[in-house]
N, C-alpha and C positions, 0 to 999 in steps of 0.2 A: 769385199774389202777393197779399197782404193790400192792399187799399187801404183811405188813412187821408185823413180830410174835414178840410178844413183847421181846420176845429172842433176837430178832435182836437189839434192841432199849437196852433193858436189857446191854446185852455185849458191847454196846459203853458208857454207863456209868460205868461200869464194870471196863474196860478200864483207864478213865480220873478219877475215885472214886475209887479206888482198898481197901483202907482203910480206909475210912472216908475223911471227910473233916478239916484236921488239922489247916488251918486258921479260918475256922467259928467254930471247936470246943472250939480252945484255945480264943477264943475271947468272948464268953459264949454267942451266938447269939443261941441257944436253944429255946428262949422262944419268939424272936421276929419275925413277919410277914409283908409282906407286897406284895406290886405290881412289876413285871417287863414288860415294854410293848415295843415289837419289833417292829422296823418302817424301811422301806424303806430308805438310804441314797440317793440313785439314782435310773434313771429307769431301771427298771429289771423285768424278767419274774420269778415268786414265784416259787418255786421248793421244795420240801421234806416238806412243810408246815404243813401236815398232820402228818408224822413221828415225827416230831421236837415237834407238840404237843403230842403226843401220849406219845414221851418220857420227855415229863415234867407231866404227872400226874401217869406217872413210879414214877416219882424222888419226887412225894408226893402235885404237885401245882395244881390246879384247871385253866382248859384254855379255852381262848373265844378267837375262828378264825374271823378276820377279812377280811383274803384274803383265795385264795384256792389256791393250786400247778394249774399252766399251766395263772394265770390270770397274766397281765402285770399291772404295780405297776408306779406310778410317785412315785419321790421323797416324802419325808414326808408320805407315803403311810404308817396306818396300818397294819401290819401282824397279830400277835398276842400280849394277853396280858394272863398274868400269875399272878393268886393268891394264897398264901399259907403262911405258915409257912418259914421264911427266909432260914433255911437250905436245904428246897424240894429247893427252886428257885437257890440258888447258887450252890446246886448240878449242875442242869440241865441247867443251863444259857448257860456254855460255849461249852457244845458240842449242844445243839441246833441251837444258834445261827452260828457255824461254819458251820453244816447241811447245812444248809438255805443259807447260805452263797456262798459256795462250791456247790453245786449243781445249785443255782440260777445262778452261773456263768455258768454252760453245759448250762442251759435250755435255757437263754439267748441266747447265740452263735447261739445254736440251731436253735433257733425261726429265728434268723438272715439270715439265710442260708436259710431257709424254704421260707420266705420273697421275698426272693432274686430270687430263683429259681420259685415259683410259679407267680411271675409278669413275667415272660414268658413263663412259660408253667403252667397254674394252676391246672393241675391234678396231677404234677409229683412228684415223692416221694423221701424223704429225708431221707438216711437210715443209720443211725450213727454202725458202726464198735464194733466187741468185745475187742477194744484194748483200753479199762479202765484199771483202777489201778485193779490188781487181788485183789480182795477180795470185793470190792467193786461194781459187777453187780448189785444187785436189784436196790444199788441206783443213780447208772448211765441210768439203764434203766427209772427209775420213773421221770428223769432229762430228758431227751430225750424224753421221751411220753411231759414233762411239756410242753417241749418247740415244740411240733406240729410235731415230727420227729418219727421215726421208727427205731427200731433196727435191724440193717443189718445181724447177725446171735445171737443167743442168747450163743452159743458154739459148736464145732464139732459133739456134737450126736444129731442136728436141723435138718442141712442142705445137702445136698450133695455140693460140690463146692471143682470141679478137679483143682489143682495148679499145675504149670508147674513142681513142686518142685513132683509132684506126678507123674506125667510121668515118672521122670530119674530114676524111677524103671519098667518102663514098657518099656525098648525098645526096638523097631520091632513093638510095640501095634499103630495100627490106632486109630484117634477118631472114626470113625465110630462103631468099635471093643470095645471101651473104654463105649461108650454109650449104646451099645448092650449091654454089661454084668453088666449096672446101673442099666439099665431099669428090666433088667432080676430079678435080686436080689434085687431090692427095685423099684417095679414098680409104688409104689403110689408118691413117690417123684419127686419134679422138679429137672432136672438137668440144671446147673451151672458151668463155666469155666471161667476160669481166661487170659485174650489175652493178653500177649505182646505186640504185630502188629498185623497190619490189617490183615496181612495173616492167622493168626493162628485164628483172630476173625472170619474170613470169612470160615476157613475150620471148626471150632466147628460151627456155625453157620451151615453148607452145611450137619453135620455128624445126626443133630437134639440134640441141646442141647437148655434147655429153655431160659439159659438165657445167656448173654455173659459181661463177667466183665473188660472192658476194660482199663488195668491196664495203669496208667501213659498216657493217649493218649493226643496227640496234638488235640486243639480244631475243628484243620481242619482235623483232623484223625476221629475223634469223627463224625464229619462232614459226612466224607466220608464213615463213616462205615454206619452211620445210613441210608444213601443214597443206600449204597448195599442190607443191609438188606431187605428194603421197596420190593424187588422183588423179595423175596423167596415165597414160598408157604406159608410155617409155619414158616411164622418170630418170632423169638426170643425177649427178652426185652434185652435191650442195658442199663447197668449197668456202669456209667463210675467213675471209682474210682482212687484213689491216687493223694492227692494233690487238691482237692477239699475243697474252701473254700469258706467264703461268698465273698469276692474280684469278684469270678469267678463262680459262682451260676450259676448268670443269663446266662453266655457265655456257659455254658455248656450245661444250658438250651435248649437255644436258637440253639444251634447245632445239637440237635434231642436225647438227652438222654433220655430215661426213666425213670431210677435211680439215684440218687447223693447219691456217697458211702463215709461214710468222717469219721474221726477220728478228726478234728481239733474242735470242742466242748469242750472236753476233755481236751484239753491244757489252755483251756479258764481260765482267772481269777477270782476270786471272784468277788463277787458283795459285796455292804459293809455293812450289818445289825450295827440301831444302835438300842443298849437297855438301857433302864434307869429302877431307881430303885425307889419307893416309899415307906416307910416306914407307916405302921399303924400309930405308934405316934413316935413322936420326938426324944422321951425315952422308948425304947419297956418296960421298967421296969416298969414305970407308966400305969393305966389302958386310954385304949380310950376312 
């Protein structure tokens, strides 16, 4: 599970609170307390539940979990509830609940595709892309872990993975040559390539590269690669990416992939957190 510093939680209040809270100040809600409790509008898979609490007793409220990030939620579903002092809770209300929201929409998607693709193959792995909002990794990855998926690289100094975009400065360079001087200079690493076509999958495949990412392939391409592979010595894993969604999970599946490489999570919509509010007494002026 991703852990997040309260710095991280800190600066997103930081953020949406920069200077106080000018409608609860002028309103003189100072002195009064009460409850907020977050529920489920629809089904959705929980996501950042732990962070969103974390950052309400930043923001000064007292919190009881009722769900965890990764469990799937029916509608009317508790998440959490939030005690305090009215101005800890309307600090913290609206960027919590957006958290929660916003993420529960990746994990959701997630979970969806995960779903999809392991009813026909149920070992195979779903590995969501570093193409989030920049700035926003940890909580993309904690959203992807929620939703039963994996993170495809976590950033450039992870992985090794040759892009065609990385050849058009090595020309005359064989793959054979290309994977000889990986191996050489970073020999504990898996190597990784990006295929166009079949052809290019089959010669990085013939050169010894661990793994082949078969960029945009037709399902019957997908098909046929993993059909060539199967009669290598040291077959590679077959990574099929772009344009993988849950629609087409299963078929890709089903085709001999290994890996479903996807970015479509991330596009996904919110899910809808509702929260209400409870007040200690009627008249915070009055005692309880």
């Amino acid at each position: 599970m991703v852990s997040f510093f309260d710095s991280d939680l800190e600066r997103l209040l930081a953020d949406d609170v920069p200077h106080g809270d000018l409608t609860t100040d002028q309103l003189g809600l100072a002195g009064a307390s009460g409850r907020m409790d977050f529920r489920a509008r629809g089904p959705m898979v929980a996501a950042l539940v732990e962070a969103s609490a974390r950052l309400l007793e930043i923001a000064g409220a007292r919190v009881t979990l009722s769900a965890r990030s990764g469990d799937p939620l029916a509608a009317g579903a508790e998440i959490l509830s939030a005690q305090g002092p009215a101005p800890a809770l309307l600090r913290g209300w609206k960027v919590a609940q957006t958290l929660i929201e916003i993420w529960a929409g990746v994990a959701s998607a997630a979970r969806d595709i995960v779903e999809e693709a392991r009813a026909a193959a149920p070992d195979i792995c779903v590995a969501c892309t570093r193409k989030n909002t920049p700035g926003t990794k940890k909580f993309a990855i904690a959203a992807v872990e929620a939703g039963g998926a994996a993170m495809h690289r976590l950033g450039l100094s992870e992985t090794i993975l040759v892009f065609p975009e990385h050849l058009a400065f090595l020309p005359g360079v064989t793959l054979v040559e290309v994977a000889t001087r990986l191996r050489r200079r970073a020999p504990e690493k898996k190597l990784a390539l990006e295929a166009k076509n079949l052809d290019e999958a089959l010669a990085a495949a013939r050169a010894g590269f661990d793994l082949i990412q078969a960029e945009k392939f037709s399902l019957a391409d997908i098909s046929r690669l993993a059909e060539a592979l199967r009669d290598l010595p040291n077959r590679p894993l077959l990574a099929a990416a772009g344009g993988v969604k849950r629609d087409n999970a299963r078929a890709y599946a089903e085709a001999g992939a290994d890996i479903l490489v996807t970015s479509s999570p991330y596009s996904a919509p919110p899910k809808d957190v509702a929260v209400t509010f409870v007040a200690d007494c009627q008249d915070f002026r009055q005692s309880c």
